[in-house]
C-alpha positions in Angstrom: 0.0 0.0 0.0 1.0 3.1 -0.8 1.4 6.2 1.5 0.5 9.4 -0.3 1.3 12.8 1.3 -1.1 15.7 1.2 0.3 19.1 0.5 -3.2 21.1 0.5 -2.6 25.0 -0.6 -4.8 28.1 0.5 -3.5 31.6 0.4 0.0 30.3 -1.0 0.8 28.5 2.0 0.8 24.9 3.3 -1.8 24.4 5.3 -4.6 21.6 6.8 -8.0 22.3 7.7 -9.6 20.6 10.7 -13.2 18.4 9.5 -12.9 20.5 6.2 -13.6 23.5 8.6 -11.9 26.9 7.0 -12.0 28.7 9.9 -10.0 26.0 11.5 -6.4 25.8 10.1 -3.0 25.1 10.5 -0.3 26.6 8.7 3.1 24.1 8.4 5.2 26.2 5.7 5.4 28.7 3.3 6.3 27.3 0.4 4.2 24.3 -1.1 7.3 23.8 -3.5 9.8 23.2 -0.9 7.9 20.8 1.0 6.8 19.0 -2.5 10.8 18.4 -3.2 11.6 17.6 0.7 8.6 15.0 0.4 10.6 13.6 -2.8 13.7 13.3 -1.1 12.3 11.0 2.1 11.0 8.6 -0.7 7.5 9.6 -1.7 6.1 7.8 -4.9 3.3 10.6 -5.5 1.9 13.6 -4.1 -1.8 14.1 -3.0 -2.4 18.2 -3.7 -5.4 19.9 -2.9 -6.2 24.1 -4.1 -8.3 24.7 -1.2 -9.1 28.0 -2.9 -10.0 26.5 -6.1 -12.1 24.3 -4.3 -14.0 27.0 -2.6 -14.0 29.6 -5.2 -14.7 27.2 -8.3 -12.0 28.0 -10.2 -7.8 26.7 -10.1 -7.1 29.7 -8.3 -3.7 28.2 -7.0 -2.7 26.6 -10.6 0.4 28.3 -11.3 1.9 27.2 -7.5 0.6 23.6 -8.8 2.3 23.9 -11.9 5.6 25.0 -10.3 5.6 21.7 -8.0 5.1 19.7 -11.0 7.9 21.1 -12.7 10.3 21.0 -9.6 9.7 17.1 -8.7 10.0 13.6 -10.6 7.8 11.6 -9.0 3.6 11.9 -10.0 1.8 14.4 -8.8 -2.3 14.0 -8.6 -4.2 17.4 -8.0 -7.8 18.4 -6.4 -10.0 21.7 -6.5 -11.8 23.6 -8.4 -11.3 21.7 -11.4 -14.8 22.2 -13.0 -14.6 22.2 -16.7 -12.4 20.1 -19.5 -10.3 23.3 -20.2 -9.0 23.5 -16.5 -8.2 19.7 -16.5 -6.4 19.7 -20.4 -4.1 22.5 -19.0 -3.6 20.2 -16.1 -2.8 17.7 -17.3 -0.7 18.4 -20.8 1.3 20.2 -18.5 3.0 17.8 -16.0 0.0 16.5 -13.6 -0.2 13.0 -13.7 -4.1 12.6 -12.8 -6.8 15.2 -12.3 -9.3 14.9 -8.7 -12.6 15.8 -9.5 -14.7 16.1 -6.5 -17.7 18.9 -6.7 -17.8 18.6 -10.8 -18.1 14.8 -10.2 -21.4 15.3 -8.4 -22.8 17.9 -10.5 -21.1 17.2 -14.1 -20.8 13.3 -15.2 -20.4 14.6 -18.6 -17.2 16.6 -17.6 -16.3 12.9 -16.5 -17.2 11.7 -19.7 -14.9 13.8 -21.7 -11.8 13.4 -19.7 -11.9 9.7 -19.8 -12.4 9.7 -23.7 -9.8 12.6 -24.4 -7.1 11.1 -21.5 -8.1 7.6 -20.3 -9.7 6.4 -16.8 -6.2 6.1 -15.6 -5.7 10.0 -15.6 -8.2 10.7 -13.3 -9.6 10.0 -9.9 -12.8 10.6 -8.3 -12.9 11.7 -4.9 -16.0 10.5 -2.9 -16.2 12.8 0.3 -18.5 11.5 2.9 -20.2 13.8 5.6 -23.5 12.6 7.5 -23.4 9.4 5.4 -24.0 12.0 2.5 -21.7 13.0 -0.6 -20.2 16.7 0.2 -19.3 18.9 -2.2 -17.7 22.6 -2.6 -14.6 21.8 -0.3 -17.3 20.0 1.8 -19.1 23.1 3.0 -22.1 21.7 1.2 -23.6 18.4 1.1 -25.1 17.3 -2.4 -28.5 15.1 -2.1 -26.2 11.6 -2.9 -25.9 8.4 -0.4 -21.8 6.9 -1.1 -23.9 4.1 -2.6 -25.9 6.2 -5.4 -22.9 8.0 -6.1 -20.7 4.5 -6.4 -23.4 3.5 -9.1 -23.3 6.6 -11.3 -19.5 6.2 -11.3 -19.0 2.6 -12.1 -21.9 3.2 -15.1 -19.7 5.8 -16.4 -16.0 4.2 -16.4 -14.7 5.8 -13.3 -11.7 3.0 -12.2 -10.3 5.0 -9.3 -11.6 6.6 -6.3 -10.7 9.2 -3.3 -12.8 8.6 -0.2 -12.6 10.5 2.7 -14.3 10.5 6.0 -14.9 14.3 6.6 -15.3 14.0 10.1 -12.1 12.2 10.8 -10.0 14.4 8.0 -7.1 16.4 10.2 -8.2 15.0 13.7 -6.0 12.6 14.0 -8.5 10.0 15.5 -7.5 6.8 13.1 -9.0 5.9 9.4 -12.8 4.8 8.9 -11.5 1.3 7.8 -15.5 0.0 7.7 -16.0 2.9 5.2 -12.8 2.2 2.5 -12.8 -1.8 3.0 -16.4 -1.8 2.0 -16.2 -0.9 -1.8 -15.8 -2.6 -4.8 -14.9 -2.4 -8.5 -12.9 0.8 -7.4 -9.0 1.0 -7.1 -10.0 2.9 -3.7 -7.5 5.1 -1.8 -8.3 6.2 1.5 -8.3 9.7 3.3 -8.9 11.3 6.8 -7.9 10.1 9.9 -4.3 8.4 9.9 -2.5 9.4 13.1 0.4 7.1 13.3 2.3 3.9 11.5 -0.3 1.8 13.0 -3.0 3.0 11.4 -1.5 2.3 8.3 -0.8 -1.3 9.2 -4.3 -1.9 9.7 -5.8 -1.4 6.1 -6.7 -4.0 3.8 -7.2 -4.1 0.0 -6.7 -0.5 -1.2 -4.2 1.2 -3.3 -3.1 3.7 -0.9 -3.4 6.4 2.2 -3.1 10.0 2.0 -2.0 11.2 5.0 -1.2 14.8 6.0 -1.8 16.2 9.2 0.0 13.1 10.6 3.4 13.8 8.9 3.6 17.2 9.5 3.4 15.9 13.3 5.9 13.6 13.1 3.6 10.9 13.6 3.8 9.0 10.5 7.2 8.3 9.0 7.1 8.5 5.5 10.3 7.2 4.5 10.1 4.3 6.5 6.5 3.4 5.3 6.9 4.2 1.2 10.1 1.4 1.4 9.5 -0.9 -1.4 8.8 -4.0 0.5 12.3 -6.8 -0.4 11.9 -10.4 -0.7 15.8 -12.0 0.1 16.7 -15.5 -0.2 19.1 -16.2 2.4 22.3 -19.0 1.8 23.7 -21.0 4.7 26.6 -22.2 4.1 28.5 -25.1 5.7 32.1 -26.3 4.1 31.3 -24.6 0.8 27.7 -25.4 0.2 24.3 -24.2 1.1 22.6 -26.1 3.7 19.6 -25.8 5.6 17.6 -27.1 8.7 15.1 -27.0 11.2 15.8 -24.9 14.5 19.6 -24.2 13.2 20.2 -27.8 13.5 19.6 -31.5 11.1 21.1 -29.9 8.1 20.4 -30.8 4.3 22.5 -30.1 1.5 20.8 -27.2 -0.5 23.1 -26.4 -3.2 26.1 -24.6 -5.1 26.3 -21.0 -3.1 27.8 -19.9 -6.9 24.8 -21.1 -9.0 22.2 -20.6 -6.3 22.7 -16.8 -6.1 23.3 -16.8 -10.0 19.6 -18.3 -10.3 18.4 -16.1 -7.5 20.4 -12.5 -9.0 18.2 -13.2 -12.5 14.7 -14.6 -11.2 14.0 -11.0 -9.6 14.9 -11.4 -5.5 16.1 -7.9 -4.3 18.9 -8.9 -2.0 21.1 -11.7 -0.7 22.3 -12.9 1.7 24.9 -15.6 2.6 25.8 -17.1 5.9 28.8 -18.8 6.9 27.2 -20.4 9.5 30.2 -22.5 11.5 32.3 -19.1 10.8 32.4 -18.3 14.4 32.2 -21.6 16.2 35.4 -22.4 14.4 36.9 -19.2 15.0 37.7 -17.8 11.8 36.9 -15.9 9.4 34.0 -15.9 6.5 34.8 -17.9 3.4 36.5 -15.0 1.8 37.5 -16.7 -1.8 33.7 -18.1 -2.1 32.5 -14.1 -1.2 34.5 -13.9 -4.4 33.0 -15.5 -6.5 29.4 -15.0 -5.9 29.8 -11.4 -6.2 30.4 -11.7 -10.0 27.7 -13.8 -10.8 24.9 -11.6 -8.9 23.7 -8.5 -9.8 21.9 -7.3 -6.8 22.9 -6.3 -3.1 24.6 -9.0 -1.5 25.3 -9.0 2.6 27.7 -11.3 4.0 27.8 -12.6 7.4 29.5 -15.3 9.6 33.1 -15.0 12.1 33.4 -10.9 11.4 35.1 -9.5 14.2 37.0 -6.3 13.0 37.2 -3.3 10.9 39.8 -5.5 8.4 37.1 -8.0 8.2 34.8 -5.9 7.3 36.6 -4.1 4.3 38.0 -7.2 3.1 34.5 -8.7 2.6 33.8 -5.1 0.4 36.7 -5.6 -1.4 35.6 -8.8 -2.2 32.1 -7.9 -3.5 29.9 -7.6 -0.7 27.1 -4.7 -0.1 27.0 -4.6 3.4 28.2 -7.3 6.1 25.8 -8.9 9.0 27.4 -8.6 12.6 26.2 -11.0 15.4 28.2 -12.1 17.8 30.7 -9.7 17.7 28.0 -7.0 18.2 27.0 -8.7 22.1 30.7 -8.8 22.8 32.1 -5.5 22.0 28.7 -2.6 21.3 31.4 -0.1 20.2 32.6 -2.6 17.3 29.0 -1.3 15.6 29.6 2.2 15.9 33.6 1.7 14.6 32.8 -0.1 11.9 29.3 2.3 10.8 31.6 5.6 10.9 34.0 3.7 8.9 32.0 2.4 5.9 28.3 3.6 6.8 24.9 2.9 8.5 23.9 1.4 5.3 26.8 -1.3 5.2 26.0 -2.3 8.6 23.2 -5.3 9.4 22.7 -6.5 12.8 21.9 -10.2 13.3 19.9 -10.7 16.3 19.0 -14.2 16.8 16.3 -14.5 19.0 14.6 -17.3 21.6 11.1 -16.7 23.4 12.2 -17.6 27.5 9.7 -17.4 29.4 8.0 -13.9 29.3 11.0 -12.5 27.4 12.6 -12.7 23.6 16.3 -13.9 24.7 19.2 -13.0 22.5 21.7 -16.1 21.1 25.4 -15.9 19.6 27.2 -18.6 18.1 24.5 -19.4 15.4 22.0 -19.7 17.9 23.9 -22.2 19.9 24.8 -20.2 23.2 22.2 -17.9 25.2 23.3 -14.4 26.5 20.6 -13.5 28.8 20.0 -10.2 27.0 16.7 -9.0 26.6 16.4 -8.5 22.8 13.9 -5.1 22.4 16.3 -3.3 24.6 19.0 -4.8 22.3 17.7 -3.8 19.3 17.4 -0.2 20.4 21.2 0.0 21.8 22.2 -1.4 17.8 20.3 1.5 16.3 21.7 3.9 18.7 25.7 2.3 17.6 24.6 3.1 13.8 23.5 -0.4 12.5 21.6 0.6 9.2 19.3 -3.0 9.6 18.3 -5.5 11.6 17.8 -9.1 10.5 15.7 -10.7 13.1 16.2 -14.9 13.4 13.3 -17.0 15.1 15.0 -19.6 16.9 11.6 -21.0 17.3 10.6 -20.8 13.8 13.6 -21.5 12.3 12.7 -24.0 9.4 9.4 -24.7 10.3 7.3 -23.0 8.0 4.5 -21.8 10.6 5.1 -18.7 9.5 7.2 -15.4 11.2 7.3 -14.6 14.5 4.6 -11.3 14.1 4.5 -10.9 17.8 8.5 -10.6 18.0 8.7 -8.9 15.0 6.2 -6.4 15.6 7.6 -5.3 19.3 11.3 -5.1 17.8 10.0 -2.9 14.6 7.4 -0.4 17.1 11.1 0.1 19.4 12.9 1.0 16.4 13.3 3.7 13.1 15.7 0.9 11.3 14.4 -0.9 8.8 13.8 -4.8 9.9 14.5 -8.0 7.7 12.0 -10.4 8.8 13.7 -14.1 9.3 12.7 -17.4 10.3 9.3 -19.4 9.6 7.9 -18.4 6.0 5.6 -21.5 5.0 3.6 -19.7 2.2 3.1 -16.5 0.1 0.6 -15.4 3.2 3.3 -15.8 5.6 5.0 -12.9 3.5 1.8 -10.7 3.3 1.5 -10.5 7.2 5.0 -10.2 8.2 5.0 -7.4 5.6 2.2 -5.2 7.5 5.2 -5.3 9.9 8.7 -5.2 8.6 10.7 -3.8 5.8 11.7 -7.0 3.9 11.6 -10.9 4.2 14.2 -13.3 4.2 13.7 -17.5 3.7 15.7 -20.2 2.4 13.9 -23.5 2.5 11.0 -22.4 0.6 13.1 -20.7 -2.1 15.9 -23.2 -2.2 13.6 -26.8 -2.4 11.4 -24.5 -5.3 8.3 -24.1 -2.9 7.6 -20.9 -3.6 9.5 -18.6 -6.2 10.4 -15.3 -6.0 8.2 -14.2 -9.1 5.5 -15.8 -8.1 5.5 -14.1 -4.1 6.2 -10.8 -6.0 3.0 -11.4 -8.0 0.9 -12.3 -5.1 1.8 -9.3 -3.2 1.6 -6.9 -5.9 -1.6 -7.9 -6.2 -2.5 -7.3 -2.3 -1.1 -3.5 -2.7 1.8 -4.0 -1.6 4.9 -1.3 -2.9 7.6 -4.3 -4.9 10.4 -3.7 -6.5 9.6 -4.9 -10.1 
């Protein structure tokens, strides 16, 4: 699902209104460009902009500032109020707006719909359906229009509409969570939601639609927009024992898996995001990763690679670069010496740096293990987690030693209380058993990591990609 900021625009300035209430508003800058291009730079994938005075007056009174942001951003830009005739919305859109919002002219004017589906295709164009006493408002909602959501809904599928904008008016800028009942409950509609988001939870919680505007709730800080517009990355993971990749159940009764080499070749061109490779006996036998087999799987993959297993310096760590890695994964070295993680993340960067956290429910508590799961620590893993983040780690990859190779799916409860204590982005590991697995660890984490399911051809990365694409889920194609 996508998460769409709003940038909404009355009297030049970036502002939101409160219930649609003019006399109730918030300025957050004053410039609607600059917070367009700051908006593209923490990773937004389109921009939700509404003329507030165009939508009161009637008219695009704020169309040149519109114009401006589509000319100083790459990414698409949809725009809302006082769009009522075709010649507004040609200029629009011959002139850098991706799609056209009709809200008011919608209600009044199906033939204005008509015409800018024949002259520019359903795609160009949304329809937003704005709800206020179970009623269809109109004229930046200070009027309501004599239309149930259901009447409306009817006129629009008769008439090609594809996508749709529905907002809860009374929840819009009041921070008091989404109207899921309202969005989950339409059909034949890409449908994206609006009003009400306060936080990453919320967000979490929808099902089934394209995306969320959210506004109020960034400007607070609340919602973290790069965090949440992260393409989601599926990574097949390679143990690796004496040179080949091996897996088991509950990190022990290993099976021969494969050639690391042509494993990660297959896995580079069938569309996986990432890799990752594990010398798994690296640090029981005290020495150092596989360095020569590093090697060689670097130039047969095209895609990120991390590397992990017996790293226990700085020289470890740029040796492993020079030898074709992306970024290395830390474990056991990161419980024995904290500072090792901020050393090594000032010397390559937080984005080289993965922290492998291997991870056993005792008793009421998630209990961190070293020595590939073999050796228990007594340290309380949340807590962990945040201490890594502070040292600089860039990610954490999160093992289940309960789930390990079972295929009953990921840990959610673990995974969810190590993502809320953190801003990192979290690998989920451990447990996947089918596409599903992926979907719900996915409402929780950044990216998913398996091996038996990949390895024994389960489940293939094209096919998961598919399945989640499908379930509006943001995948790298």
């Amino acid at each position: 699902m996508l998460v769409i900021p709003a940038i909404d625009i009355l009297d030049g300035k970036c502002v939101r209104l409160f219930k649609g209430d003019y006399n109730q508003v918030k300025q957050y800058a004053d410039d609607p460009v600059e917070v367009a291009r700051k908006f593209e730079r923490d990773g937004a994938k389109l921009l939700h902009i509404v003329d507030l005075d165009g939508a009161k007056e009637g008219s695009a009174v704020n169309a040149e500032m519109v114009l401006d942001i589509a000319k100083a951003i790459s990414i698409p830009l949809q725009i809302g109020g006082g769009i009522r005739d075709l010649d507004t919305a040609t200029r629009y859109l011959e002139n850098g707006i991706d799609r056209i919002i009709l809200g008011t002219s919608a209600v009044m004017d199906q033939s204005l719909i008509k015409s800018i589906i024949e002259r520019f295709g359903s795609d160009r164009l949304v329809v937003s359906v704005d709800i206020k006493d179970e009623i269809v408002a109109i004229k930046g909602w200070i009027e309501n229009s004599d239309l149930s959501l259901d009447d409306f809904l009817e006129i629009l599928r008769g008439i090609g509409v594809k996508r749709i904008i529905v907002t809860d008016v009374s929840r819009d800028g009041a921070l008091t969570g989404p109207n899921y009942d309202l969005v989950e409950g339409i059909s034949g509609f890409k449908v994206i939601s609006a009003g009400g988001v306060s936080c990453d939870e919320d967000l979490k919680k929808f099902k089934g639609i394209e995306g969320a505007i959210v506004g109020k709730a960034i400007y607070e800080g609340t919602v973290r927009l790069v965090k949440n517009n992260l393409a989601k990355r599926i990574i097949p993971c390679m143990d690796v024992e004496n040179g080949r990749v091996v897996k088991g159940t509950n990190f022990v009764d290993l099976k021969d898996a494969g050639d690391p080499v042509e494993l990660g070749k297959f896995y580079s061109e069938s569309g996986a995001d990432e890799l990752v490779f594990l010398d798994i006996t690296a640090t029981v036998e005290k020495r150092a990763t596989l360095v020569d087999l590093v090697s060689k799987i670097s130039k047969n993959v095209f895609i990120p690679f991390t590397v992990g297993g017996g790293i226990k310096s700085v020289e470890d760590i740029r040796t492993l670069l020079n030898a074709g890695a992306d970024k290395v994964s830390i474990g056991s070295e990161a419980v024995r010496n904290p500072e090792f993680v901020r050393e090594s993340s000032r010397e390559f960067g937080s984005q080289c740096i993965v922290i492998s956290l291997d991870c056993k429910l005792v008793g009421a508590e998630w209990e961190l293990f070293v020595k590939g799961g073999r050796e228990a620590t007594g340290i309380e893993v949340i807590e962990f987690a945040r201490k890594m983040e502070e040292m600089g780690a860039g990610e954490l990859l999160v093992n289940s030693l309960d789930r390990d190779g079972t295929g009953k799916g990921f840990d959610l409860e673990l995974l969810t209380a190590i993502s809320k204590a953190v801003n990192i982005p979290v690998i989920a590991s451990s447990g996947a058993g089918c596409k599903e697995d992926f979907l719900k660890a996915f409402q929780v984490v950044d990216a998913c990591l398996a091996a038996s399911l990949f390895h024994y051809g389960k489940l293939s990365v094209v096919d998961l990609k598919g399945y989640l694409s499908d379930n509006y889920l943001t995948i790298r194609k």
